[in-house]
PDB file as gemmi writes it, atoms N, CA and C in Angstrom:
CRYST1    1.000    1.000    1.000  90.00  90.00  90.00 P 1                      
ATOM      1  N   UNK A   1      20.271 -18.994 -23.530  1.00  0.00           N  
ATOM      2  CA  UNK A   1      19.040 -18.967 -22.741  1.00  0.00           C  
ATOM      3  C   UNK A   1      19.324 -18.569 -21.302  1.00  0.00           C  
ATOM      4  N   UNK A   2      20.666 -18.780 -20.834  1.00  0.00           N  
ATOM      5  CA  UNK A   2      20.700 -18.593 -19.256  1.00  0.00           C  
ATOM      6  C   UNK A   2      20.860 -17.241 -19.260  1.00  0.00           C  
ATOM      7  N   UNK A   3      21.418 -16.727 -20.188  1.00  0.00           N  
ATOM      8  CA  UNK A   3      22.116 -15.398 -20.125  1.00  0.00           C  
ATOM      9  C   UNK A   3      20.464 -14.199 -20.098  1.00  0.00           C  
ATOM     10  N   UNK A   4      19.406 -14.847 -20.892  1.00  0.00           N  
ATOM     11  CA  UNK A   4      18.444 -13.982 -20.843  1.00  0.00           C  
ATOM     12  C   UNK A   4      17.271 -14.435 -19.472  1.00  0.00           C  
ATOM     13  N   UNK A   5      17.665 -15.151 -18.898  1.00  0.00           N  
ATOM     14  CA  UNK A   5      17.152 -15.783 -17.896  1.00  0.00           C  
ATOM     15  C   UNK A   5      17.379 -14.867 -16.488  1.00  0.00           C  
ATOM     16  N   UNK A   6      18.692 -14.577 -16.469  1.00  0.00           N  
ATOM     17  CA  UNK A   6      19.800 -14.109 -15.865  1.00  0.00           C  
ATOM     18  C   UNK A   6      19.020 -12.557 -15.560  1.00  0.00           C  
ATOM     19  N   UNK A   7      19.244 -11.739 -17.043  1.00  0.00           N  
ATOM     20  CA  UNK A   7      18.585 -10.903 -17.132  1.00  0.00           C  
ATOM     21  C   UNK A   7      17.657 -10.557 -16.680  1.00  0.00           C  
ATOM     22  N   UNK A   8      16.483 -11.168 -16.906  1.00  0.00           N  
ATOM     23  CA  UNK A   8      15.039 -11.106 -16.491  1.00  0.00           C  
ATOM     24  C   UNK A   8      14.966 -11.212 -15.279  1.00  0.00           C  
ATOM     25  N   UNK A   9      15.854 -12.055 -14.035  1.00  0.00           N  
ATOM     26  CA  UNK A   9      15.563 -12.018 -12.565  1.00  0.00           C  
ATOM     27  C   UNK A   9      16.079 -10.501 -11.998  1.00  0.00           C  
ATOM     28  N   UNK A  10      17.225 -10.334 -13.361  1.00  0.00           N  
ATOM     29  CA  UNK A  10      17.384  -9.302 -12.791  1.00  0.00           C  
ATOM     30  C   UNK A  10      16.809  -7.835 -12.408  1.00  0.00           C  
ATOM     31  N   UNK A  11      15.902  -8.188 -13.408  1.00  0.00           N  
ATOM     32  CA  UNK A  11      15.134  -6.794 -13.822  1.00  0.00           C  
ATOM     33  C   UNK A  11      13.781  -6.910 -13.081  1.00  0.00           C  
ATOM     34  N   UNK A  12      12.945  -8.178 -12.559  1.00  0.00           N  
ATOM     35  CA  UNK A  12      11.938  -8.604 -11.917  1.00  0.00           C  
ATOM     36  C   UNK A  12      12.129  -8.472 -10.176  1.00  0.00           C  
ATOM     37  N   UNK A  13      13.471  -9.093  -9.854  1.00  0.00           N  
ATOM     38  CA  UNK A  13      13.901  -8.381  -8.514  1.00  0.00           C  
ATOM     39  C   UNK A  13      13.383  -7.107  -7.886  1.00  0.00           C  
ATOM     40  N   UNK A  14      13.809  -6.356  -8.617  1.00  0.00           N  
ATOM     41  CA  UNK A  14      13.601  -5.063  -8.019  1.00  0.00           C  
ATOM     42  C   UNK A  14      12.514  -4.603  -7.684  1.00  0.00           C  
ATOM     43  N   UNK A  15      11.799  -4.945  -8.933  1.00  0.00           N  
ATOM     44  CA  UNK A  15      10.263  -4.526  -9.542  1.00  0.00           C  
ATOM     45  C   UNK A  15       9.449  -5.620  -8.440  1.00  0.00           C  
ATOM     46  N   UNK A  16       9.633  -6.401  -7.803  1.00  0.00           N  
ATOM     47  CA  UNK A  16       9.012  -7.627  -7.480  1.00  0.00           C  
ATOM     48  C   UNK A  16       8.647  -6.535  -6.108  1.00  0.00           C  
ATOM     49  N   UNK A  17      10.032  -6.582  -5.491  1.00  0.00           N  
ATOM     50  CA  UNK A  17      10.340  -5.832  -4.014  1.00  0.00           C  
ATOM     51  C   UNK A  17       9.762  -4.737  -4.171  1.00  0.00           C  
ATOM     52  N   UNK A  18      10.487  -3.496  -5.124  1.00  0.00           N  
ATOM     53  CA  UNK A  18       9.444  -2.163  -5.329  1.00  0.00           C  
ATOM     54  C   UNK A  18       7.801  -2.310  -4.762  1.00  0.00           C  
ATOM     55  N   UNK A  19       7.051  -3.392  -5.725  1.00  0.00           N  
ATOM     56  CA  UNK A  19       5.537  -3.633  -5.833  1.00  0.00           C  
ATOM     57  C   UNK A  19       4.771  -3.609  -4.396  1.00  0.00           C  
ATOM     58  N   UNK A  20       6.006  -4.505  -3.599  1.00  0.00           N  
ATOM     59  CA  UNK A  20       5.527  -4.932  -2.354  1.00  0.00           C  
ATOM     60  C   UNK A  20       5.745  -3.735  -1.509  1.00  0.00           C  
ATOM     61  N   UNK A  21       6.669  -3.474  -1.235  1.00  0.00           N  
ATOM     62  CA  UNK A  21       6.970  -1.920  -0.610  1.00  0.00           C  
ATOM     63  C   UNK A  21       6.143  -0.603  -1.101  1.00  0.00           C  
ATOM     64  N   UNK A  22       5.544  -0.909  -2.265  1.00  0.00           N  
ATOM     65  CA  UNK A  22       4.591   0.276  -2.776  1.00  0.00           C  
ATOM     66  C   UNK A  22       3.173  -0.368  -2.222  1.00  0.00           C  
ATOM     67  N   UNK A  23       2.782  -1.844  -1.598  1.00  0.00           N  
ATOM     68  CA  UNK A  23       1.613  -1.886  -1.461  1.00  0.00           C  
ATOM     69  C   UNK A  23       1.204  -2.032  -0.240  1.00  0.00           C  
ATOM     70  N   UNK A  24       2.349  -2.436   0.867  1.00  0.00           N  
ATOM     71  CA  UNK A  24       2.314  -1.915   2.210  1.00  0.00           C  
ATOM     72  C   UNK A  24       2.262  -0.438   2.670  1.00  0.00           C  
ATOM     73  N   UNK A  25       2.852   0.710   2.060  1.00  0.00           N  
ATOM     74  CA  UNK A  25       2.953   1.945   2.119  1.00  0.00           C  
ATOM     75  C   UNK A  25       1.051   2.066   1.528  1.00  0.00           C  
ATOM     76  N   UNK A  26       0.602   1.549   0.849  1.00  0.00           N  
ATOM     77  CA  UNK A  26      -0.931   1.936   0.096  1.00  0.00           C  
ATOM     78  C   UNK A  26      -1.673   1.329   1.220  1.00  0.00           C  
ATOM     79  N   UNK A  27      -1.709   0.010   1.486  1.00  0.00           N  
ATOM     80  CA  UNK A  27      -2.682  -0.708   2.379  1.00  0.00           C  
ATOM     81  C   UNK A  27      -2.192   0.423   3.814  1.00  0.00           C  
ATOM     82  N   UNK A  28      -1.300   0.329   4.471  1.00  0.00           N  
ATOM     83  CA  UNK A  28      -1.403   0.904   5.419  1.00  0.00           C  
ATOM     84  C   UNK A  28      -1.336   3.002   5.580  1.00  0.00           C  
ATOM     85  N   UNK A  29      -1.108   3.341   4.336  1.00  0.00           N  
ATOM     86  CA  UNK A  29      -1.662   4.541   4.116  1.00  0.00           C  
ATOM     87  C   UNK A  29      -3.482   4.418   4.420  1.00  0.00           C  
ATOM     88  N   UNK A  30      -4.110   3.650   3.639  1.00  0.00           N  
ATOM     89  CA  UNK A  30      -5.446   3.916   4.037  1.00  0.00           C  
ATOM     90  C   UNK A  30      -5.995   3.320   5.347  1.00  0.00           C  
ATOM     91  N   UNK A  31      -4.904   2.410   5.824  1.00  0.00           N  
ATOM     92  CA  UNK A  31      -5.278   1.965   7.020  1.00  0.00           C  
ATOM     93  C   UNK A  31      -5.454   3.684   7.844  1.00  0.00           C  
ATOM     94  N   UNK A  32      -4.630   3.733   8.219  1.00  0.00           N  
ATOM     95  CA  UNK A  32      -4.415   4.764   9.079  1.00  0.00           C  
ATOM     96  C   UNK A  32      -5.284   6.121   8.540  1.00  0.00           C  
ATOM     97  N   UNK A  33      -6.130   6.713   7.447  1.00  0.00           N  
ATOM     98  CA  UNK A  33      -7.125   7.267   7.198  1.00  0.00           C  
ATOM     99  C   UNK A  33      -7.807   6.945   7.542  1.00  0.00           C  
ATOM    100  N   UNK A  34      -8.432   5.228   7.369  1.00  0.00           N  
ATOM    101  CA  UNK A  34      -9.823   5.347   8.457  1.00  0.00           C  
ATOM    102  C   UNK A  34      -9.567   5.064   9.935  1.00  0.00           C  
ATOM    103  N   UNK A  35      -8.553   4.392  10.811  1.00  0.00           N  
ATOM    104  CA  UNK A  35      -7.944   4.497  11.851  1.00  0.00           C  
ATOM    105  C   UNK A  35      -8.048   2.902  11.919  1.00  0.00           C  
ATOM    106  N   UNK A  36      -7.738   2.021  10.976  1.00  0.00           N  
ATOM    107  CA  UNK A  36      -7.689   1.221  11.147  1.00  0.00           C  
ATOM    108  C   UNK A  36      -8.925   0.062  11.555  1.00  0.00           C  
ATOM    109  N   UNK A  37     -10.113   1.234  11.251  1.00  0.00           N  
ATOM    110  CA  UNK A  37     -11.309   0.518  11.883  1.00  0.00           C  
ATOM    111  C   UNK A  37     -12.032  -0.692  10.756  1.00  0.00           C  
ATOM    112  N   UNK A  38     -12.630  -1.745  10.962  1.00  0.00           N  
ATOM    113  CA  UNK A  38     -13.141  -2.299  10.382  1.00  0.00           C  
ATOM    114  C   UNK A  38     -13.316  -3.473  11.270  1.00  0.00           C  
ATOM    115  N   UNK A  39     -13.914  -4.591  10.131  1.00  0.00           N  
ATOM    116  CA  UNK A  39     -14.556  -5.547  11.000  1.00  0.00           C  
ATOM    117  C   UNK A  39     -13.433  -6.922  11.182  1.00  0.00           C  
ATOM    118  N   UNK A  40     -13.374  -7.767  12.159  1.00  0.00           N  
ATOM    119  CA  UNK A  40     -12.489  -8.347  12.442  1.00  0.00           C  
ATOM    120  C   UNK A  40     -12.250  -9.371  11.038  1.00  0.00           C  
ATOM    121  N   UNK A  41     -12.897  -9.900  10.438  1.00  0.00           N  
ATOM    122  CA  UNK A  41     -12.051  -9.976   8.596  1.00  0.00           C  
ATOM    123  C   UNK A  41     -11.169  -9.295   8.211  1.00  0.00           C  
ATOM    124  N   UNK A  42     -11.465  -8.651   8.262  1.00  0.00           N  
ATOM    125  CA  UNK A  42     -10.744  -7.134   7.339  1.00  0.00           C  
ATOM    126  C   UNK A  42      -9.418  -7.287   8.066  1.00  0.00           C  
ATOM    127  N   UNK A  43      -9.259  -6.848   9.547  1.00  0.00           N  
ATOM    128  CA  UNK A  43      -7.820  -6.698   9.699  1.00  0.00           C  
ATOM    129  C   UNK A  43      -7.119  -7.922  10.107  1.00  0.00           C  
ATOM    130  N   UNK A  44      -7.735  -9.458   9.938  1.00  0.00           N  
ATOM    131  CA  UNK A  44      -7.385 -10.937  10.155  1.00  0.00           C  
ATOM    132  C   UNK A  44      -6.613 -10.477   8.654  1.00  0.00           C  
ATOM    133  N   UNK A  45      -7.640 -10.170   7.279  1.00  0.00           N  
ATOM    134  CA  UNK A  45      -6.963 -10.188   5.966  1.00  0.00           C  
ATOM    135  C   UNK A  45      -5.635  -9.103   5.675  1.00  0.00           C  
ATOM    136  N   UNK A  46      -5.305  -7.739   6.576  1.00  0.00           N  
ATOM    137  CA  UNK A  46      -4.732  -7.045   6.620  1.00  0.00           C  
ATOM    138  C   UNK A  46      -3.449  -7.634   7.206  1.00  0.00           C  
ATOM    139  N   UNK A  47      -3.795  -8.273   8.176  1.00  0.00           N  
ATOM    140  CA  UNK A  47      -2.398  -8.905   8.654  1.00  0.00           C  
ATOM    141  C   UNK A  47      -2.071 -10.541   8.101  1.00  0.00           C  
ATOM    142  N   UNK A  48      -2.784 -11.248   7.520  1.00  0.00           N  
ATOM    143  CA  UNK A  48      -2.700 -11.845   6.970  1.00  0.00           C  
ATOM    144  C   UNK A  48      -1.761 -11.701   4.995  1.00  0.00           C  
ATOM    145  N   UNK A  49      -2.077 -10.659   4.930  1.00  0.00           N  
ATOM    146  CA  UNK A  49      -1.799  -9.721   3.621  1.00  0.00           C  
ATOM    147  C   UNK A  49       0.033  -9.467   3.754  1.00  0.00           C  
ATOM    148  N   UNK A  50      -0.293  -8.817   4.734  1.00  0.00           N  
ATOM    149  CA  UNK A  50       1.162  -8.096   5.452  1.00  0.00           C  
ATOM    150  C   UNK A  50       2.069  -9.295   5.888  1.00  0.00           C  
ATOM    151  N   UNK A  51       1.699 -10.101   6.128  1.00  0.00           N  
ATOM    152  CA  UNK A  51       2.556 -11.325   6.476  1.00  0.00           C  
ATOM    153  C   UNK A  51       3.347 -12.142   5.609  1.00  0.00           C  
ATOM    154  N   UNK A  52       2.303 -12.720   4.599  1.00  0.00           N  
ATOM    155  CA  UNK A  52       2.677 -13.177   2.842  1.00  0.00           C  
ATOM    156  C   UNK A  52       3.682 -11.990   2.595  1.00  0.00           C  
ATOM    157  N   UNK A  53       3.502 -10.676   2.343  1.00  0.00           N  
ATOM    158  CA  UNK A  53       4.109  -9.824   1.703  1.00  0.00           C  
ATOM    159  C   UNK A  53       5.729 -10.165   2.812  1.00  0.00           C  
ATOM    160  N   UNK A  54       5.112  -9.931   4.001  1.00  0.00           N  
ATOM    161  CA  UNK A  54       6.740 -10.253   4.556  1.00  0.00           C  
ATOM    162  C   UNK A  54       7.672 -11.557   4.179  1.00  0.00           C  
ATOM    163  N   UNK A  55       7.103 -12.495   3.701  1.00  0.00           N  
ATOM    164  CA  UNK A  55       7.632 -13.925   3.046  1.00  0.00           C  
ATOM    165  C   UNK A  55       8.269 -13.393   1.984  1.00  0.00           C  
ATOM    166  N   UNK A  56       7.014 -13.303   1.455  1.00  0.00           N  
ATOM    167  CA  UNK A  56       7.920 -13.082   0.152  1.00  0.00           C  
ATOM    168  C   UNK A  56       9.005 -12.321  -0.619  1.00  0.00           C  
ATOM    169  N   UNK A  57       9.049 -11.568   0.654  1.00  0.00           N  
ATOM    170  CA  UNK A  57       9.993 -10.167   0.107  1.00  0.00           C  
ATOM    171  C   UNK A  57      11.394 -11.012   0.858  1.00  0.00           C  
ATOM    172  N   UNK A  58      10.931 -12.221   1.979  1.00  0.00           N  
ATOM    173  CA  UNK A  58      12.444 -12.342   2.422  1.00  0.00           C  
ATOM    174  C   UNK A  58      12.682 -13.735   1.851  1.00  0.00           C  
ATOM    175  N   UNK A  59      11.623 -14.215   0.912  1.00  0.00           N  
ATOM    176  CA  UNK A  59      12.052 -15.296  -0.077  1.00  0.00           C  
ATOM    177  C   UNK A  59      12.846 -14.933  -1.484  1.00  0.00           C  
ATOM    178  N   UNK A  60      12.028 -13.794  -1.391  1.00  0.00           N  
ATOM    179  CA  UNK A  60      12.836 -13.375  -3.252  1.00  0.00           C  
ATOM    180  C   UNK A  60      14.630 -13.079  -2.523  1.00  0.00           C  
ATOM    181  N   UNK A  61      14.745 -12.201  -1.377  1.00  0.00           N  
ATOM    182  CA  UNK A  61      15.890 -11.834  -0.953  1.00  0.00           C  
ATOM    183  C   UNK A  61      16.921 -13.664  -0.833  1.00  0.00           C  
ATOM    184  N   UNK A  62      16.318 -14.628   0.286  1.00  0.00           N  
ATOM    185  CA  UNK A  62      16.811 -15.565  -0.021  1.00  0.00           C  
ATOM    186  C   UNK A  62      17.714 -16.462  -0.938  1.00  0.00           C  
ATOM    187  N   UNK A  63      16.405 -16.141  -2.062  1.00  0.00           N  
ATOM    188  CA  UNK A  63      16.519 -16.974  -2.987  1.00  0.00           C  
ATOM    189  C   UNK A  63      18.053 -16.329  -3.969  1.00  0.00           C  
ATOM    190  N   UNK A  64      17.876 -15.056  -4.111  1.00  0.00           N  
ATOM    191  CA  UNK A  64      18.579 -14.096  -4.952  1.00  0.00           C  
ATOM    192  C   UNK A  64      20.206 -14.678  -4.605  1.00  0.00           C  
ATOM    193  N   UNK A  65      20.020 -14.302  -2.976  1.00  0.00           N  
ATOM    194  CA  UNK A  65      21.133 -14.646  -2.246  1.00  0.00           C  
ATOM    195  C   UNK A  65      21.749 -16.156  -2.233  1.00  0.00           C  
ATOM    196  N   UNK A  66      20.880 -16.960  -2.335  1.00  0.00           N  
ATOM    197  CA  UNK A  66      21.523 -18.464  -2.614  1.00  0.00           C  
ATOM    198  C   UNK A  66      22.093 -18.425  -4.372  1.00  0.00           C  
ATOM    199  N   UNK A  67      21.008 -18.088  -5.258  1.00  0.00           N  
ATOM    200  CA  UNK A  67      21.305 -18.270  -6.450  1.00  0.00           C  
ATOM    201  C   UNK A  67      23.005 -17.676  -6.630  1.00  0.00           C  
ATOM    202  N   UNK A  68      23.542 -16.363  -6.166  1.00  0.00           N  
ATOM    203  CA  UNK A  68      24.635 -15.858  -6.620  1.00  0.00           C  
ATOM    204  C   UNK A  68      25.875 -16.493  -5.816  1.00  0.00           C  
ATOM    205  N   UNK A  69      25.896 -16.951  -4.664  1.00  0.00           N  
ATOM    206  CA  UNK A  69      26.595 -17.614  -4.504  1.00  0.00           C  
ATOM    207  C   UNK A  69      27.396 -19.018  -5.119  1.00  0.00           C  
TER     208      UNK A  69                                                      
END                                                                             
């Protein structure tokens, strides 16, 4: 069981990070088409969005990094 456990972080890693890096490049691709305009929600949730995504990309890294040690 560990061995397919093992596996699976391994293969979810990447794909985890990829997702996030493909959805900052999307959110702020269309940011910058409309110039970033909208109503103060919108870019509270934009940077709010972008923030989580920054956690989590340096939690999965964290975590990866404690586990192999």
């Amino acid at each position: 069981m560990g061995k397919v456990k093992t596996s699976l972080i391994k293969l979810l890693f990447p794909a985890a990070v990829t997702g996030n890096i493909l959805f900052v490049l999307w959110v702020s691709f269309n940011g910058l088409k409309e110039h970033f305009q909208g109503t103060i929600f919108e870019k509270l949730s934009y940077i709010g969005l972008m923030g989580l995504l920054a956690v989590n990309t340096f939690l999965l890294f964290y975590f990866r990094k404690k586990n192999y040690e």
